[in-house]
N, C-alpha and C positions, 0 to 999 in steps of 0.2 A: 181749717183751711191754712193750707199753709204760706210765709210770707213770700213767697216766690208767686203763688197764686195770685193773692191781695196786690203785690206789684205790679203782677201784668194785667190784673185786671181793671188797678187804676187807671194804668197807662191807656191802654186800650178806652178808655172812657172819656178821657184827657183828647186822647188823639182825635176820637169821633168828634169833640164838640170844634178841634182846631177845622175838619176837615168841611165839619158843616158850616162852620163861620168862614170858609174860605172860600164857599159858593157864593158866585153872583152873581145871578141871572142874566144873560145880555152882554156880557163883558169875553168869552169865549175863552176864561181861564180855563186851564185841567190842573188846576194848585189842588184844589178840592183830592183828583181821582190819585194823585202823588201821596196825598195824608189819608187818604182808605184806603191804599195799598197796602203801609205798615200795620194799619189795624186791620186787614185781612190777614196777614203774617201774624200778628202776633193770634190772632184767635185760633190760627190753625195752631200753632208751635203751641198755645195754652192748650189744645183739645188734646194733640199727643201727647203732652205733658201729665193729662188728667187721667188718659184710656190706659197710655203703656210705661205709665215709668213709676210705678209701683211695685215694690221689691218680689210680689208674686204673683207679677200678672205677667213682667217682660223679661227677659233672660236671653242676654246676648253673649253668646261664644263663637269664636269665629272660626274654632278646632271644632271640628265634627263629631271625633270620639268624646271629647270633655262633652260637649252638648250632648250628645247619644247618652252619655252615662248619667249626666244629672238629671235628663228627662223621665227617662227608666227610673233612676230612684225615686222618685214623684210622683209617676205611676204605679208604685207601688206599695 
């Protein structure tokens, strides 16, 4: 795992316990739904992180022929 992962997945654990400790029943905060917002972001931005950004899984060229041709070499 790498330390970019361990980061965010700290963080993301960190933030849940600020977000739970920020509920209070009866008191009609939304502080709580502010700190599960960022750890909704970050879990999404961790899960693209883990599906596509692995040097042979995503391949981003924004020239057609360069992507045309490097996809062809790869299928081949």
């Amino acid at each position: 795992m790498a330390v970019r992962h361990r980061v965010t997945l700290s963080l993301m654990l960190f933030l849940s316990f600020v977000a739970f400790a920020s509920y209070h029943k009866g008191t009609g905060s939304t502080a709580w739904l502010q700190w599960l917002t960022l750890v909704v972001f970050l879990f999404f931005g961790y899960a693209f992180d883990v599906m596509f950004t692995n040097s042979s899984n995503f391949m981003f060229d924004p020239d057609a022929d360069n992507w045309r041709r490097k996809t062809e070499a790869l299928g081949n």
